[in-house]
mmCIF file of the N, C-alpha and C atoms, coordinates in Angstrom:
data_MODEL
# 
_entry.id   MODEL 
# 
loop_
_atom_site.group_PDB 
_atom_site.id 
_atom_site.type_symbol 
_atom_site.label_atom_id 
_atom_site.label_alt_id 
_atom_site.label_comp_id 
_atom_site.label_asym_id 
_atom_site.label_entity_id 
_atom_site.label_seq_id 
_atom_site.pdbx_PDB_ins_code 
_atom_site.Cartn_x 
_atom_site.Cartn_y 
_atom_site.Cartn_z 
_atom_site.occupancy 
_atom_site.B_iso_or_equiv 
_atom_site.pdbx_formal_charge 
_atom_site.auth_seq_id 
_atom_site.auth_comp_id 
_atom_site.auth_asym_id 
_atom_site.auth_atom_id 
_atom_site.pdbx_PDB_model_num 
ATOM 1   N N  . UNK A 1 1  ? 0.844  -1.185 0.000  1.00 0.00 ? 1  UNK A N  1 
ATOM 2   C CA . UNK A 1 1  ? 0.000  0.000  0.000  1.00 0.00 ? 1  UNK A CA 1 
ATOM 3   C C  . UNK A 1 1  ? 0.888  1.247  0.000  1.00 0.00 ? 1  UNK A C  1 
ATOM 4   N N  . UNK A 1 2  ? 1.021  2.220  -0.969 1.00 0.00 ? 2  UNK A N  1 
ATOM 5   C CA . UNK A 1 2  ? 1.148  3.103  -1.147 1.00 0.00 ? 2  UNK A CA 1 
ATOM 6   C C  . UNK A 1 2  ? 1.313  4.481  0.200  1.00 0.00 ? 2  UNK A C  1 
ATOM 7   N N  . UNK A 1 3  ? 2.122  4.852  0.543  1.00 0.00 ? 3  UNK A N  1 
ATOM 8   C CA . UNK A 1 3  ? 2.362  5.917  1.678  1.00 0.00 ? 3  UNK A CA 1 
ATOM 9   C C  . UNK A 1 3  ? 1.724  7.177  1.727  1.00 0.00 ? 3  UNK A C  1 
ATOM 10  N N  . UNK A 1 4  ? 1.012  7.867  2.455  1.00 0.00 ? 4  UNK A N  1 
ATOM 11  C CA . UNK A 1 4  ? 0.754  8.935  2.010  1.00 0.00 ? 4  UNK A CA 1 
ATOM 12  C C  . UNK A 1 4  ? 1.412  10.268 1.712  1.00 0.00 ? 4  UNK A C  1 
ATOM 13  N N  . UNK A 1 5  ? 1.510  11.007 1.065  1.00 0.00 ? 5  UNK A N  1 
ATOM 14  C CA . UNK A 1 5  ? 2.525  12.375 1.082  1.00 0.00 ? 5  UNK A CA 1 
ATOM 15  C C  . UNK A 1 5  ? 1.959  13.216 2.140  1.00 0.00 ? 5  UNK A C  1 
ATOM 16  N N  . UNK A 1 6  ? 3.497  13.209 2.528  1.00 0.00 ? 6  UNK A N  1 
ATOM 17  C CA . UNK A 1 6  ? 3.511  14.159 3.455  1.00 0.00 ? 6  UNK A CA 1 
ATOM 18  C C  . UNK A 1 6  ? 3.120  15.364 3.473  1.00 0.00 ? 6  UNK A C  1 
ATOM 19  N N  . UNK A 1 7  ? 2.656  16.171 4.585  1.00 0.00 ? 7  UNK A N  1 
ATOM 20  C CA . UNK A 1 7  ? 2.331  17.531 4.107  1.00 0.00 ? 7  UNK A CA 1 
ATOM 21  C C  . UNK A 1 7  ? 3.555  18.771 4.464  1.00 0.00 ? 7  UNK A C  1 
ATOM 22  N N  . UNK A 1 8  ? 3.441  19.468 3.808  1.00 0.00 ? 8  UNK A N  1 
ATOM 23  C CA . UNK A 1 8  ? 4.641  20.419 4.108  1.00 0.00 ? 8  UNK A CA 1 
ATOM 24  C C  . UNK A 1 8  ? 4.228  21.627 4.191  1.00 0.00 ? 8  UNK A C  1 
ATOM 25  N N  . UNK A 1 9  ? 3.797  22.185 5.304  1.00 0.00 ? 9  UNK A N  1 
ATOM 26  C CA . UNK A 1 9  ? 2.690  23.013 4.736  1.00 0.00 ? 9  UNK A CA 1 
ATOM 27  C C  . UNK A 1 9  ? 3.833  25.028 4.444  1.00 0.00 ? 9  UNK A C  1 
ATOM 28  N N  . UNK A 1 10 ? 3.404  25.901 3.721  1.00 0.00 ? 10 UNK A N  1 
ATOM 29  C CA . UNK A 1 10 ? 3.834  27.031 3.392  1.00 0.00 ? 10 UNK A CA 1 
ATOM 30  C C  . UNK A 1 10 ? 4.069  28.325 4.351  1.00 0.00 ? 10 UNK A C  1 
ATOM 31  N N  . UNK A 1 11 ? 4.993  28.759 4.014  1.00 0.00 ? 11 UNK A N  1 
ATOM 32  C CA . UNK A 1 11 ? 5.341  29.840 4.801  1.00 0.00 ? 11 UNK A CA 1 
ATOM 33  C C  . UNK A 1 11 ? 3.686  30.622 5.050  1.00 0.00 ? 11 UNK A C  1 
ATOM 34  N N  . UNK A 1 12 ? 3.380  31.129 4.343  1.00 0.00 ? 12 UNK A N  1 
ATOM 35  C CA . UNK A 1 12 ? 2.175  31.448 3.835  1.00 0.00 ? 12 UNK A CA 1 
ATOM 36  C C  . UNK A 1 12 ? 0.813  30.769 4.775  1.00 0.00 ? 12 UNK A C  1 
ATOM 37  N N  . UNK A 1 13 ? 0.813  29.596 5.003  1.00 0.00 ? 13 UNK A N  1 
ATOM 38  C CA . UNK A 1 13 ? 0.171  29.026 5.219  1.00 0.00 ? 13 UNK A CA 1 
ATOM 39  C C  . UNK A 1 13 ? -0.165 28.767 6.821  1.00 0.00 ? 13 UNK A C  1 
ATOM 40  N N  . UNK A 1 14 ? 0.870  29.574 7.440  1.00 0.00 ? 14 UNK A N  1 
ATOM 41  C CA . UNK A 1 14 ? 1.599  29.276 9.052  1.00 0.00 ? 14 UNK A CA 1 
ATOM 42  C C  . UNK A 1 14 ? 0.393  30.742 9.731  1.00 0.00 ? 14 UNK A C  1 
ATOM 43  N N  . UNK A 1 15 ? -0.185 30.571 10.692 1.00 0.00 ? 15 UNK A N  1 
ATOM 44  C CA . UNK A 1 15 ? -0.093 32.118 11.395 1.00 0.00 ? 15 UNK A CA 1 
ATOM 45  C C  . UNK A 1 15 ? 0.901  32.694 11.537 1.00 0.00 ? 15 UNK A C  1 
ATOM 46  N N  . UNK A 1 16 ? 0.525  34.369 10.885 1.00 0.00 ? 16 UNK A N  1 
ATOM 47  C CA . UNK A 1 16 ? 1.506  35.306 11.261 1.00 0.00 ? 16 UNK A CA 1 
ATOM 48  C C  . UNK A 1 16 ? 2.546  35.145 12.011 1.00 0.00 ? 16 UNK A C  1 
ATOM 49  N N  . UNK A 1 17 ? 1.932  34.672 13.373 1.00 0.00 ? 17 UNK A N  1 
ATOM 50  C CA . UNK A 1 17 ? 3.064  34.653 14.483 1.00 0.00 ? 17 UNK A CA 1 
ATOM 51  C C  . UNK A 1 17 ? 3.924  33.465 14.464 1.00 0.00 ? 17 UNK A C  1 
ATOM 52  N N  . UNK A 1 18 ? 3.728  32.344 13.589 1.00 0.00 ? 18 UNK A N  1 
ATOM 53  C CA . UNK A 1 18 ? 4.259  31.131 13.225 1.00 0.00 ? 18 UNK A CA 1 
ATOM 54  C C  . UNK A 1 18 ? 5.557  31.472 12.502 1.00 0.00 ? 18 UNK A C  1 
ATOM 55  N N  . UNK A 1 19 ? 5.503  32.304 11.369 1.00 0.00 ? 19 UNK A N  1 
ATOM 56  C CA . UNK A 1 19 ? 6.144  32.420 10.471 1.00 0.00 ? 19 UNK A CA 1 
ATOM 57  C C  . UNK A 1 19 ? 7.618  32.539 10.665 1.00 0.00 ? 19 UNK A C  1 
ATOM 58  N N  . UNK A 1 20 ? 8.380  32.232 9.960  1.00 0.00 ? 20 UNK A N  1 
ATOM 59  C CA . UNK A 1 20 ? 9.985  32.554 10.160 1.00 0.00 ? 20 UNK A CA 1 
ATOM 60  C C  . UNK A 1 20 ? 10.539 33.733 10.586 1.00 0.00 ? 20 UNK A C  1 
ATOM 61  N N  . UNK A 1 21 ? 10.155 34.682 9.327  1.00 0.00 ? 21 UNK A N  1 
ATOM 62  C CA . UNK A 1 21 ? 10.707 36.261 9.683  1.00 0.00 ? 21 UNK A CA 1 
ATOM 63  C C  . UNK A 1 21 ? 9.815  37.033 11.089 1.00 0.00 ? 21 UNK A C  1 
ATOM 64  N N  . UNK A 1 22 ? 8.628  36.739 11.019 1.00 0.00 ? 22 UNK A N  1 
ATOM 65  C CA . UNK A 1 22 ? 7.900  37.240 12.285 1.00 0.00 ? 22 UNK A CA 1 
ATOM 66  C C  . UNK A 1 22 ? 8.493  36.812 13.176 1.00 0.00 ? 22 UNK A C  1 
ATOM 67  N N  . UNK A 1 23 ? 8.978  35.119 13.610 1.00 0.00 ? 23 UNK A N  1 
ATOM 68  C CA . UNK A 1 23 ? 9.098  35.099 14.829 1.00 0.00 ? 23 UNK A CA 1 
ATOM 69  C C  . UNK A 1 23 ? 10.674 36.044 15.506 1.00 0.00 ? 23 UNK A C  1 
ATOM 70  N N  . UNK A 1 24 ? 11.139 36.162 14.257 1.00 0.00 ? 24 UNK A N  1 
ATOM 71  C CA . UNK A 1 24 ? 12.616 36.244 14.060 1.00 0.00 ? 24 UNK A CA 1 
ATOM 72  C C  . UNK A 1 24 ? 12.572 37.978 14.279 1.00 0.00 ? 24 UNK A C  1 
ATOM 73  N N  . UNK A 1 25 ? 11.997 38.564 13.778 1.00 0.00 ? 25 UNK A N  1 
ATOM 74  C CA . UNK A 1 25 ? 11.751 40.163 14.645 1.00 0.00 ? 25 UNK A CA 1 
ATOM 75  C C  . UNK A 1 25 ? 10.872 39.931 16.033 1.00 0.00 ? 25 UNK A C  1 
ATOM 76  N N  . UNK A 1 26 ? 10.267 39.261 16.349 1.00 0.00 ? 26 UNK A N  1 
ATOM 77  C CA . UNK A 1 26 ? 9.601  39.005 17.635 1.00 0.00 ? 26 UNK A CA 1 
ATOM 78  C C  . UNK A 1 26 ? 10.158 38.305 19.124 1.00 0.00 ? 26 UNK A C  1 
ATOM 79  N N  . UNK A 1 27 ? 11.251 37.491 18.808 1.00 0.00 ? 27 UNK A N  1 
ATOM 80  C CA . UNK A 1 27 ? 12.023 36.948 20.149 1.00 0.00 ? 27 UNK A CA 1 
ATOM 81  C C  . UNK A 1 27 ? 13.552 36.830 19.633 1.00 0.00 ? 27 UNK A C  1 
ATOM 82  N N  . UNK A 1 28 ? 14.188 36.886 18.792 1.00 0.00 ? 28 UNK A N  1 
ATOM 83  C CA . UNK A 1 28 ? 15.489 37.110 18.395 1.00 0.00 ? 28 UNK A CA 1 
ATOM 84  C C  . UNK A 1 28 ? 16.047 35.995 17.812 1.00 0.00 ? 28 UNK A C  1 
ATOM 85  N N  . UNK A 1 29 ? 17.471 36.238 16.907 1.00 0.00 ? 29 UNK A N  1 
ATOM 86  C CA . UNK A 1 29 ? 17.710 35.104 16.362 1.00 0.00 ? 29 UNK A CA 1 
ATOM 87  C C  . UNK A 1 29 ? 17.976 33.904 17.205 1.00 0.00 ? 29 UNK A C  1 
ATOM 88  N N  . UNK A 1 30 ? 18.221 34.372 18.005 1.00 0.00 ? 30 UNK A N  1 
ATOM 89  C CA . UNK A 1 30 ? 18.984 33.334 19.619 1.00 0.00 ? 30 UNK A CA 1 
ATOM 90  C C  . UNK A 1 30 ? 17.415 32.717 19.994 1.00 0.00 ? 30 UNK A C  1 
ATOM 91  N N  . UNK A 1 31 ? 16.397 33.072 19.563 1.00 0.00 ? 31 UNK A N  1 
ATOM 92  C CA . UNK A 1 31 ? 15.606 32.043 19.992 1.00 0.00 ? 31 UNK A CA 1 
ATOM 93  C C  . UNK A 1 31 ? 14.590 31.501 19.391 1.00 0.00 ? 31 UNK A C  1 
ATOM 94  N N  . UNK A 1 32 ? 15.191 31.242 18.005 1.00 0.00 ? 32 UNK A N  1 
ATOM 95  C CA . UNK A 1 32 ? 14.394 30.251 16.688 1.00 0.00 ? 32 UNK A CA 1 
ATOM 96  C C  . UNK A 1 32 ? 15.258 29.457 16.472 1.00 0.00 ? 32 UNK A C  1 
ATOM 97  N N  . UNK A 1 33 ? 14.836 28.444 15.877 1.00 0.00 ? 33 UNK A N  1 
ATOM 98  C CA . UNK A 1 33 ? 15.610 27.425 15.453 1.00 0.00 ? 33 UNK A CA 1 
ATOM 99  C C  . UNK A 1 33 ? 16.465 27.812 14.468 1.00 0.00 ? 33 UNK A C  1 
ATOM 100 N N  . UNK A 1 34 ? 17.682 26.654 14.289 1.00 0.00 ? 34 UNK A N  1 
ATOM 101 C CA . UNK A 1 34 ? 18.191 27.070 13.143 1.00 0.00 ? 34 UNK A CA 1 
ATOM 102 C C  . UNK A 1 34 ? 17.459 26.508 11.386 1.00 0.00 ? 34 UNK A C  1 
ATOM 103 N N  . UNK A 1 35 ? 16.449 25.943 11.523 1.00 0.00 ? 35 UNK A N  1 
ATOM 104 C CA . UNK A 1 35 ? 15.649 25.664 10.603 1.00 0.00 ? 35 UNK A CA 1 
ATOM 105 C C  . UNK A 1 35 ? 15.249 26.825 10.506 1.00 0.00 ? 35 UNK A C  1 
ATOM 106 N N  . UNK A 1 36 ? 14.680 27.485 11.415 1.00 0.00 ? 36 UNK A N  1 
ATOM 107 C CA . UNK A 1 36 ? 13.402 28.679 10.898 1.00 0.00 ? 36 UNK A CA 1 
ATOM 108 C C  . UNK A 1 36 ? 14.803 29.905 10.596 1.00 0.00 ? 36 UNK A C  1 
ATOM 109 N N  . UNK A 1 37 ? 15.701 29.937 11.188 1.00 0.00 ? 37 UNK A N  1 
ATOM 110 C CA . UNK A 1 37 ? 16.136 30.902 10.539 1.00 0.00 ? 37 UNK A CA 1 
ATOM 111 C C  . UNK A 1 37 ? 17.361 31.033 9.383  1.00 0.00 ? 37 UNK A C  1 
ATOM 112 N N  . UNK A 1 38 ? 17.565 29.881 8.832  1.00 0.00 ? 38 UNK A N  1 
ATOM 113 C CA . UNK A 1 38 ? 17.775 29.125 7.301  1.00 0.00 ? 38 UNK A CA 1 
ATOM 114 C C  . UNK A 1 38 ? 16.435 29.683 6.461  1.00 0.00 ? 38 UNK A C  1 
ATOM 115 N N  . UNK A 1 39 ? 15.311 29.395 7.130  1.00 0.00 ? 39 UNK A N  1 
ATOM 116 C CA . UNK A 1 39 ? 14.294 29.412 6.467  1.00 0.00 ? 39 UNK A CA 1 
ATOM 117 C C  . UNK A 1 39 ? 14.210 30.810 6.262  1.00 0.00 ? 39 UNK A C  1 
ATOM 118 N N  . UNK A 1 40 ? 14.220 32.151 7.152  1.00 0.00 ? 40 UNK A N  1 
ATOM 119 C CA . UNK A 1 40 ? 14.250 33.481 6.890  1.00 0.00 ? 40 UNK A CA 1 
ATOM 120 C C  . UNK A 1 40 ? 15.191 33.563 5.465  1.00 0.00 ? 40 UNK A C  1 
ATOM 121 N N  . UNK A 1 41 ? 16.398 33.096 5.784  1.00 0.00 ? 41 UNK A N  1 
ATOM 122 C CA . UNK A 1 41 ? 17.467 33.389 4.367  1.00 0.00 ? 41 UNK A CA 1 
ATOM 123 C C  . UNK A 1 41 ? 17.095 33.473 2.758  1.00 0.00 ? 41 UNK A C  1 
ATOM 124 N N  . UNK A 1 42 ? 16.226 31.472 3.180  1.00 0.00 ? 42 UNK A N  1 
ATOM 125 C CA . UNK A 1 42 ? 15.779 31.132 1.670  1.00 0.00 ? 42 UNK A CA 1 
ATOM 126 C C  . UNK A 1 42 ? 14.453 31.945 1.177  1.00 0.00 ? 42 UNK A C  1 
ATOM 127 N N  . UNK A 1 43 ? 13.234 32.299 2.148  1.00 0.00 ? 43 UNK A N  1 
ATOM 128 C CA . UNK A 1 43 ? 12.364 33.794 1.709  1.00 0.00 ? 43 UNK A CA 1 
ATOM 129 C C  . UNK A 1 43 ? 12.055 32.561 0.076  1.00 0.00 ? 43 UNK A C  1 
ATOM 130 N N  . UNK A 1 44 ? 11.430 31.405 0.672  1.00 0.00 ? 44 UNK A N  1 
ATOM 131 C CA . UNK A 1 44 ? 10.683 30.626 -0.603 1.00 0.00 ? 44 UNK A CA 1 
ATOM 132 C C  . UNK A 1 44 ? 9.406  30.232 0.216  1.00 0.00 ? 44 UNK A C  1 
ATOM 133 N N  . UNK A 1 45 ? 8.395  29.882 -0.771 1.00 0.00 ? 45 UNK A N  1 
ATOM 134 C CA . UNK A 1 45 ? 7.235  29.390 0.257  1.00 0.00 ? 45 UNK A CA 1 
ATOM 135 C C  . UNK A 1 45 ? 7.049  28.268 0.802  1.00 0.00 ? 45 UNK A C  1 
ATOM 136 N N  . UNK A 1 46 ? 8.282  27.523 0.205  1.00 0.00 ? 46 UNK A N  1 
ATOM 137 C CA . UNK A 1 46 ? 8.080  25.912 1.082  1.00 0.00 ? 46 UNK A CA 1 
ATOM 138 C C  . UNK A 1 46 ? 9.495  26.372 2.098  1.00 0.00 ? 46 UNK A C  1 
ATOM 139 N N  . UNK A 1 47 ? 9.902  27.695 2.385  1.00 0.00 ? 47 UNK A N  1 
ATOM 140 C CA . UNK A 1 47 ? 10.954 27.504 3.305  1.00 0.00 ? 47 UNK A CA 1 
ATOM 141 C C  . UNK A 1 47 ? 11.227 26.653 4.449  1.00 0.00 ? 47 UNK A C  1 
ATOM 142 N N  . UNK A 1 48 ? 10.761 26.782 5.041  1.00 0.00 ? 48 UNK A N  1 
ATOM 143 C CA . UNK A 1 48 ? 10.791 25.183 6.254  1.00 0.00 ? 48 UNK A CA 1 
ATOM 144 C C  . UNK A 1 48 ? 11.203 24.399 5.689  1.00 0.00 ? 48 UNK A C  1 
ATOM 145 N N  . UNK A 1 49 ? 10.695 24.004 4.974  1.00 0.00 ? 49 UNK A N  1 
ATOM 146 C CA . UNK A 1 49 ? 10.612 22.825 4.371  1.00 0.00 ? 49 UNK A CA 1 
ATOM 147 C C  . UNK A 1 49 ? 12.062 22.522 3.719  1.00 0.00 ? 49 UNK A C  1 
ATOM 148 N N  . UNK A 1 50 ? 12.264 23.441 2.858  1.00 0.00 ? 50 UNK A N  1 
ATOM 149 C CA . UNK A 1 50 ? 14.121 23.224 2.047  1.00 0.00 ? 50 UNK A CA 1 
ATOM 150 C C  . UNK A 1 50 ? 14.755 23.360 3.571  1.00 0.00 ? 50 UNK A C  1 
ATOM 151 N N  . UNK A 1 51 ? 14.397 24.502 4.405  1.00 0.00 ? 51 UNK A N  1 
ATOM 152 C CA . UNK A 1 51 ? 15.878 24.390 5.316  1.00 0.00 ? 51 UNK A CA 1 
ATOM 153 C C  . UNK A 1 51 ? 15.760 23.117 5.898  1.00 0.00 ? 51 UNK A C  1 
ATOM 154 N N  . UNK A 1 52 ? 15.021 22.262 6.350  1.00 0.00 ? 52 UNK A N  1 
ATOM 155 C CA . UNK A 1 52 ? 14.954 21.545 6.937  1.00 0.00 ? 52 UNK A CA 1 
ATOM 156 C C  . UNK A 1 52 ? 15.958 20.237 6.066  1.00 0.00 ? 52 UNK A C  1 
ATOM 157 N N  . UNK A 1 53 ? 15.640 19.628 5.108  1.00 0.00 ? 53 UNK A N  1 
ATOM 158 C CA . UNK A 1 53 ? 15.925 19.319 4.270  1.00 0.00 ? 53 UNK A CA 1 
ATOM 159 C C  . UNK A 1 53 ? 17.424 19.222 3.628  1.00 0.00 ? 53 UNK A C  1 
ATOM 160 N N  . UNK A 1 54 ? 17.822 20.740 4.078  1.00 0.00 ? 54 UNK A N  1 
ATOM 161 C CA . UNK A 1 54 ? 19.507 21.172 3.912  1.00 0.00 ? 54 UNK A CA 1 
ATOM 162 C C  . UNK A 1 54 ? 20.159 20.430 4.638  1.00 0.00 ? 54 UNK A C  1 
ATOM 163 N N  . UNK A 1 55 ? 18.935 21.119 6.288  1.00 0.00 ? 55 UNK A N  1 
ATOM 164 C CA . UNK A 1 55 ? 20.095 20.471 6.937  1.00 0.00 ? 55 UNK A CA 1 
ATOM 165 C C  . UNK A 1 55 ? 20.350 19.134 7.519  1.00 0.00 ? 55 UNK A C  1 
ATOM 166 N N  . UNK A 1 56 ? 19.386 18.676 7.149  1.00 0.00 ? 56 UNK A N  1 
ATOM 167 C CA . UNK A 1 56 ? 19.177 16.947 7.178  1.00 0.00 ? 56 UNK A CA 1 
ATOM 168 C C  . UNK A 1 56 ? 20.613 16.642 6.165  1.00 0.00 ? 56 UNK A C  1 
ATOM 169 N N  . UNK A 1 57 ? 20.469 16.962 5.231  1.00 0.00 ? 57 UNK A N  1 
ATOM 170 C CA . UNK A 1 57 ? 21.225 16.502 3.875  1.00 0.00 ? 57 UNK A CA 1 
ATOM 171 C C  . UNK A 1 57 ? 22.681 16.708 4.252  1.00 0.00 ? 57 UNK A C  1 
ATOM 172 N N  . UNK A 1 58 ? 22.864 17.756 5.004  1.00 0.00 ? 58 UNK A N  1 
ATOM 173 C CA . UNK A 1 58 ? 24.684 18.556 5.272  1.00 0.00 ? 58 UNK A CA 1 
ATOM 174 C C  . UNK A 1 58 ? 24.918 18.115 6.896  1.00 0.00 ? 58 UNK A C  1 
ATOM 175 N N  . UNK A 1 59 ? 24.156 17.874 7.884  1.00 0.00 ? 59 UNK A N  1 
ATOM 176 C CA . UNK A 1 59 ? 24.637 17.107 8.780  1.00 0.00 ? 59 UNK A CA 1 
ATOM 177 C C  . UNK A 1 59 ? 24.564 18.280 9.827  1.00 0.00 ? 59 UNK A C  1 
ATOM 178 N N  . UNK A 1 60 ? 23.559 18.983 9.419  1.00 0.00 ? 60 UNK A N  1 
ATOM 179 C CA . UNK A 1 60 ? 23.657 20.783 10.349 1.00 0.00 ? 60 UNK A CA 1 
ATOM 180 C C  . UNK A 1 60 ? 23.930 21.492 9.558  1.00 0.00 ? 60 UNK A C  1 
ATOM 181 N N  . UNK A 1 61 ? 24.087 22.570 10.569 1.00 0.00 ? 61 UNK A N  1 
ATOM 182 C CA . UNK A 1 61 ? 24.951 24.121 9.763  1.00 0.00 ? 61 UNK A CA 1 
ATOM 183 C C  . UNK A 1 61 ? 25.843 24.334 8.990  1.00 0.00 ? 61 UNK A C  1 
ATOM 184 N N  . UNK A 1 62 ? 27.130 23.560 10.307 1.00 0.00 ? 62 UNK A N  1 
ATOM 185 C CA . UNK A 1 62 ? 28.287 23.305 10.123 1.00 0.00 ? 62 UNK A CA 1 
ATOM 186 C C  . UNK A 1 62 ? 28.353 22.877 8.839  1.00 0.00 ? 62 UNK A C  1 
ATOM 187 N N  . UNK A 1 63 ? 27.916 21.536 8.915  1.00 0.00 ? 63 UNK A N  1 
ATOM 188 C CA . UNK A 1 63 ? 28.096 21.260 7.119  1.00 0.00 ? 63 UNK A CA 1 
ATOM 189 C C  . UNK A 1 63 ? 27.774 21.824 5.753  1.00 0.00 ? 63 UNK A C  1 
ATOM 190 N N  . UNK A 1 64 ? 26.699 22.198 6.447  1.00 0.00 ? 64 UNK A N  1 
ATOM 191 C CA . UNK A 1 64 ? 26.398 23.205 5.478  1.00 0.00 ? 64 UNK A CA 1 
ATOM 192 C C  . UNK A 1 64 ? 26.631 24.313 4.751  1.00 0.00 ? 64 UNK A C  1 
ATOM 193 N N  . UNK A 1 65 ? 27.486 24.901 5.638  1.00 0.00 ? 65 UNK A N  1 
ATOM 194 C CA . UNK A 1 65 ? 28.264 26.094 5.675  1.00 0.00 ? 65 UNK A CA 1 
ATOM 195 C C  . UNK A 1 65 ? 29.677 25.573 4.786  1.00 0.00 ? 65 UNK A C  1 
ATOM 196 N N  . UNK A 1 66 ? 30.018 24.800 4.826  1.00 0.00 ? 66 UNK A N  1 
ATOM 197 C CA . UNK A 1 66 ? 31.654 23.844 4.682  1.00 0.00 ? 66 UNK A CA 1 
ATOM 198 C C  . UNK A 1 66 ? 31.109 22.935 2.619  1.00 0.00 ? 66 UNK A C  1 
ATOM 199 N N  . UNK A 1 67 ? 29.508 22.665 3.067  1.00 0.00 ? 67 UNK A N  1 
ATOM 200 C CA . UNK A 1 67 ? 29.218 22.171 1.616  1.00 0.00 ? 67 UNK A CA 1 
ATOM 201 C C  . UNK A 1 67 ? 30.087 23.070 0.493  1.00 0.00 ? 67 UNK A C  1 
ATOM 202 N N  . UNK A 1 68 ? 29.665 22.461 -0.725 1.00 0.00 ? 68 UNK A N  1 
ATOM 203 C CA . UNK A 1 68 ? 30.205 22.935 -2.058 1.00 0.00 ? 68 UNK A CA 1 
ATOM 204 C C  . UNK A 1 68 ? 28.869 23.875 -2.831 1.00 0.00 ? 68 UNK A C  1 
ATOM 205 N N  . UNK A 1 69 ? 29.054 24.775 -3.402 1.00 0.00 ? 69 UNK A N  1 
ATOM 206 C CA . UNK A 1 69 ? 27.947 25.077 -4.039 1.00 0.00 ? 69 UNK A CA 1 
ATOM 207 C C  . UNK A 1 69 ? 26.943 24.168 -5.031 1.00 0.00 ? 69 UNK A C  1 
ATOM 208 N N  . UNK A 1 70 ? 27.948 23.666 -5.507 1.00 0.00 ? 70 UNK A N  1 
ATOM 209 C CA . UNK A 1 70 ? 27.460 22.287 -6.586 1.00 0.00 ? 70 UNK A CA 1 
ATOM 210 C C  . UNK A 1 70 ? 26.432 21.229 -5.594 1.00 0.00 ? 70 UNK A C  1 
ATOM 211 N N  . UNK A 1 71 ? 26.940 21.211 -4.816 1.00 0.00 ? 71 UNK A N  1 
ATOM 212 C CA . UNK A 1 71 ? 26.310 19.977 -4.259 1.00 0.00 ? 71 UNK A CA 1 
ATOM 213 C C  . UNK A 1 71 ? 24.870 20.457 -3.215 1.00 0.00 ? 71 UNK A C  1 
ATOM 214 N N  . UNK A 1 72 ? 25.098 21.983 -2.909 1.00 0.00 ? 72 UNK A N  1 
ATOM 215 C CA . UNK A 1 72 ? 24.087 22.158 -2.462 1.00 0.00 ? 72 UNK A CA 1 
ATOM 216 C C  . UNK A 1 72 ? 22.731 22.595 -3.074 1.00 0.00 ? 72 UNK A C  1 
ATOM 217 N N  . UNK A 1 73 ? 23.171 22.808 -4.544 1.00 0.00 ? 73 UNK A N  1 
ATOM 218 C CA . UNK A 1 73 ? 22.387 22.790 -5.513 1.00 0.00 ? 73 UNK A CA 1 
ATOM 219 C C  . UNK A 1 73 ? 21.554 21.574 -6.458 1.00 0.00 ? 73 UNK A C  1 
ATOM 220 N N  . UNK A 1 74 ? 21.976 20.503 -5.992 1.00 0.00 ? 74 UNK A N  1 
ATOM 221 C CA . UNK A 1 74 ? 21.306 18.671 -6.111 1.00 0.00 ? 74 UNK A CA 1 
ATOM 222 C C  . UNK A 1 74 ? 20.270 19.114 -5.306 1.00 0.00 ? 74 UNK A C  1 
ATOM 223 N N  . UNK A 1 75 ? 20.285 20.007 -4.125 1.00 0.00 ? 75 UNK A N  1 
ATOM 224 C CA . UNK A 1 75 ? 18.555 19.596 -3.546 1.00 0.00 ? 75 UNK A CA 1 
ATOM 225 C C  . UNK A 1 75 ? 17.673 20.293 -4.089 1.00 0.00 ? 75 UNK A C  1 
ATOM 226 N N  . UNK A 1 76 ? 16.094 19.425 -4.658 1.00 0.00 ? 76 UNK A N  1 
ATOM 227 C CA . UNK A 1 76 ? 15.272 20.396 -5.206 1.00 0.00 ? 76 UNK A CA 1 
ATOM 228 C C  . UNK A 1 76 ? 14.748 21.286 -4.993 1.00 0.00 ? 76 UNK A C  1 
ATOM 229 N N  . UNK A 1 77 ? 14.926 22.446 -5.746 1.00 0.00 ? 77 UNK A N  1 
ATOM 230 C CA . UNK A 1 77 ? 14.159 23.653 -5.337 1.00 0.00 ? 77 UNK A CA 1 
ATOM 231 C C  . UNK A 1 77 ? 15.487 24.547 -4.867 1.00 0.00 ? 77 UNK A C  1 
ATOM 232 N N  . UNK A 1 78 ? 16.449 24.184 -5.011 1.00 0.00 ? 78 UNK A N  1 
ATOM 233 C CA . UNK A 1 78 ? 17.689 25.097 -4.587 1.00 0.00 ? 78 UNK A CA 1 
ATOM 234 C C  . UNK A 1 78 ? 18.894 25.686 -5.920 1.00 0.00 ? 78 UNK A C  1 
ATOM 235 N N  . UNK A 1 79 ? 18.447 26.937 -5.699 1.00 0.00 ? 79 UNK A N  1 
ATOM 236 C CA . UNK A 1 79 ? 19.864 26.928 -7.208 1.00 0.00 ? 79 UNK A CA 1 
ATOM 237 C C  . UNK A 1 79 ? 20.783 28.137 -6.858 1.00 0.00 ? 79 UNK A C  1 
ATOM 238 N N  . UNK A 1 80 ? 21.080 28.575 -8.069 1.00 0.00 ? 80 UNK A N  1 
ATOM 239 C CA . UNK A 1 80 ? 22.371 29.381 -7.616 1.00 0.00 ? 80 UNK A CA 1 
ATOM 240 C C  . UNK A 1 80 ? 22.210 31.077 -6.854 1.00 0.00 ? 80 UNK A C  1 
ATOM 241 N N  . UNK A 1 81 ? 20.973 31.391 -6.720 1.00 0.00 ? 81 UNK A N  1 
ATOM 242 C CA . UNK A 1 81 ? 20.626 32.489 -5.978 1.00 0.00 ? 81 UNK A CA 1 
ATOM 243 C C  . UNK A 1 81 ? 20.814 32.102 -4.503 1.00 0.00 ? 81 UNK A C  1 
# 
């Protein structure tokens, strides 16, 4: 039997006060995740969703930060902007 897809739901889609950049002017960078505030950077509507994704893929920040451009561009929805 077939899995269901997951939902991922949109920046857009979050209450105001949910949102990345809101929470991120509202209690400081020191107290969002580093998903949500990856997610401020990328300013896409599945943001959560790619940062999350990054940093699954790079092993954290750290790696992430240390990745190659090339390679961080294999994940979908990510390119050279």
């Amino acid at each position: 039997m077939a899995q269901p897809a997951e939902y991922h739901p949109k920046v857009r889609d979050l209450p105001a006060g949910e949102r990345p950049v809101n929470r991120l002017r509202e209690v400081g960078p020191t107290s969002i995740s580093t998903t949500e505030l990856l997610a401020c950077l990328l300013q896409t509507p599945d943001a959560l969703h790619q940062a999350q994704k990054l940093l699954v893929q790079f092993g954290g920040f750290p790696g992430l930060v240390n990745a190659a451009d090339a390679e961080i561009m294999q994940i979908n929805g990510i390119g050279p902007a």
